[in-house]
N, C-alpha and C positions, 0 to 999 in steps of 0.2 A: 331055212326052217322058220315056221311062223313065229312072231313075237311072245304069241300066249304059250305053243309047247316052248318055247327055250324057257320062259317063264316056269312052268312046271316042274322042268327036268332041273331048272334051279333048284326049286324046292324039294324035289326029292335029293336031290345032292347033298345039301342043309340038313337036311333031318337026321343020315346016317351021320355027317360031321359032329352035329349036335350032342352024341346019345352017351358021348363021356364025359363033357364038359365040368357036369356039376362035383361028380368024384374028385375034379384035379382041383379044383378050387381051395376043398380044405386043404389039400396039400400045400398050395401055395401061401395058403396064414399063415401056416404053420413057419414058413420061414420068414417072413415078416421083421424076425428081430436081428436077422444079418445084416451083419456093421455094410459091407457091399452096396446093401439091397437100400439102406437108407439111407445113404451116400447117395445113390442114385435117386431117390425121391425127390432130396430136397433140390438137387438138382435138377431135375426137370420142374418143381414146383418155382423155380428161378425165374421164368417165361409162364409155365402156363399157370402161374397164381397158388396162393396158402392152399385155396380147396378148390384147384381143379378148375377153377371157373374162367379159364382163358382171359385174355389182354389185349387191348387195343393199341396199337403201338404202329411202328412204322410199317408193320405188317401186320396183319391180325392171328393171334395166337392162340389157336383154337381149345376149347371146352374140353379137358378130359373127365369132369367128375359124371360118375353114373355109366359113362362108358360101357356096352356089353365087351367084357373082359375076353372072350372071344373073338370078336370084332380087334380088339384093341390087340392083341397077341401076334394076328394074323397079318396086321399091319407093319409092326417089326420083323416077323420073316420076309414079307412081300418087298419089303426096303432092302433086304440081303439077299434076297432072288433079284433083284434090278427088275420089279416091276413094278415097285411104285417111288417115283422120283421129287425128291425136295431140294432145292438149293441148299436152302437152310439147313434141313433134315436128313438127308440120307445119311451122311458121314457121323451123324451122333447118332440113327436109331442101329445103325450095323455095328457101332462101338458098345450095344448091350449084350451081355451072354447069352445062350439059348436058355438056360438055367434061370436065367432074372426074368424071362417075358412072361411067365405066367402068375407070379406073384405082383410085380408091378403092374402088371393089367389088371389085377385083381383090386390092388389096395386102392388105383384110382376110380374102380366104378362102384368102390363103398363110400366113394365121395359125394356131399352135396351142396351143392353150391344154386342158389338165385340167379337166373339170367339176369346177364349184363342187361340186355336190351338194346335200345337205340336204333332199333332198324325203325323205317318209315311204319305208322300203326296205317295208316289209310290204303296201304297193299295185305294188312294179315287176313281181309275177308275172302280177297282173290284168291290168296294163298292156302288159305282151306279150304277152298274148293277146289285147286288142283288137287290139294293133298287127301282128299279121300275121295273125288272121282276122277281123277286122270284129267284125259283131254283126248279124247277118242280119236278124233279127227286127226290129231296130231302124231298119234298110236304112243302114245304116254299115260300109262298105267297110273291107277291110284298109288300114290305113294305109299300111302297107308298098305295096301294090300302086302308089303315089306318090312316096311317100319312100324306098323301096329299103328294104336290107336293113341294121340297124343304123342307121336311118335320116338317112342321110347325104343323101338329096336329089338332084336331079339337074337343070343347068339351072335352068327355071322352078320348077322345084318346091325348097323351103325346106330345106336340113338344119336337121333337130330334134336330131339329136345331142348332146350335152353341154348344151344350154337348160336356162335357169333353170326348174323346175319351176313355180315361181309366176307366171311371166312367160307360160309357154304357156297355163296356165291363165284367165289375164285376158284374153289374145287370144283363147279358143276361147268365154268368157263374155261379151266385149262385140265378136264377131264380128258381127251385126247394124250397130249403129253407128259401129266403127271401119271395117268394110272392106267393108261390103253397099253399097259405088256400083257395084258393076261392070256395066257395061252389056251388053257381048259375052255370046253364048248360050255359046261356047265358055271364057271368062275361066275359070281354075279358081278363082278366087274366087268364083265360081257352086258349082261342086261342094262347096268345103270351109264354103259358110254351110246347106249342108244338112243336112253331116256334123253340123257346131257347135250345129243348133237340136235336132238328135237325141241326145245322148250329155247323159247326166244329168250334174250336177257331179260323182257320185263318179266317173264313168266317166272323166270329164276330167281328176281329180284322178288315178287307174291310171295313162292314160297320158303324161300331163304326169312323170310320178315315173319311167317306162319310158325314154322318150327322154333324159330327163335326165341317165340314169345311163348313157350310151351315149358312150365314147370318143370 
C-alpha cells in the first residue's frame, strides 16, 4: 500500500478514536483528589520534574507537561499490550491501574512547563523545514501534517513541543525495537517506523533540535 493511502486510512482511523475523548476528560478531574491518583503524581513528578518538563540525567527523561492526554493514555495500555518497550519503563507504566490512565494523562497535559533547551540552535532551521515539508525524495512526510502546527499534536497524535531534543532523538533511533509491535494496518506507529527508518541521524538530529525549541 502506497505511503499516502496508509497515511489517510491513518487519519480516518484517528477521527472515529477521537469523537469521545473530550467527554471522558471531565470525568477524569473529577477524580483528581484520590489519595491513589496523587501518590502517583508525585511519583512520576520524581523523574520527569515539579511541572512535567522532563530531566536531563544519565538518560534523558522526557516532557510530559501539555501532553495530548490521548496520546499519553494510549501509551500506558501499549506498555500492557507488550508493544511499546522501555528498560526503564515498562515494568512501572503496567504497575498503573486502568482506572488511573485517564486522569493522570489528563492532569499532566494541563501542565506547562518552558523547554529545557540545549539542543544545538544551528540545526532548528534544518529542522523546520523537515517539519513542515517532509523530504519527498526520502518519502518522509511533513511532520507537521500530524503534529500540527508548532507541533503541539492532537489526540493520538504526540506533542513534540518543548521535548527534550535528545530524548526524541533516541526514540526516532531505536523506533524498530522500542515501538515496532504494532500490529493494526492503520496503528500510526505503522506510519512513524517508516518515517524513523527513513531520516538519517543528522536529519533526526534538525528536527529533534526544531520541536525542541517549540513553546
Amino acid at each position: 500500500m502506497a505511503f499516502g493511502k496508509r497515511l489517510a486510512l491513518v487519519g480516518a482511523a484517528l477521527a472515529i478514536a477521537w469523537s469521545g475523548a473530550a467527554a471522558a476528560d471531565d470525568t477524569a478531574v473529577a477524580k483528581l483528589s484520590d489519595g491513589a491518583l496523587r501518590s502517583k503524581i508525585e511519583y512520576c513528578k520524581m523523574c520527569h520534574g515539579e511541572n512535567g518538563q522532563g530531566f536531563r540525567g544519565f538518560v534523558p527523561v522526557p516532557r510530559l507537561a501539555g501532553q495530548q492526554p490521548q496520546y499519553f493514555e494510549n501509551q500506558l495500555q501499549s506498555a500492557v499490550a507488550g508493544r511499546r518497550h522501555s528498560k526503564l519503563m515498562t515494568d512501572i507504566l503496567k504497575s498503573i491501574p486502568p482506572s488511573m490512565r485517564r486522569p493522570l494523562a489528563v492532569h499532566f497535559s494541563q501542565l506547562v512547563a518552558k523547554p529545557l533547551g540545549g539542543a544545538p540552535r544551528d540545526l532548528i532551521a534544518a529542522g523546520r523545514k523537515i517539519f513542515e515539508e517532509g523530504i519527498p525524495e526520502a518519502n518522509v512526510p511533513a511532520c507537521m501534517a500530524c503534529h500540527g502546527e508548532g507541533a503541539k499534536g492532537h489526540n493520538e497524535v504526540p506533542r513534540l513541543a518543548g521535548q527534550l531534543d535528545d530524548y526524541v532523538i533516541s526514540k526516532l533511533s531505536n523506533w524498530g525495537s522500542e515501538r515496532g509491535q504494532a500490529s493494526a494496518e492503520a496503528d500510526p506507529v505503522r506510519i512513524m517506523a517508516v518515517v524513523a527508518r527513513n531520516l538519517t541521524r543528522s536529519q533526526m538530529s534538525a528536527v529533534a533540535a526544531y520541536v525542541s525549541d517549540q513553546p
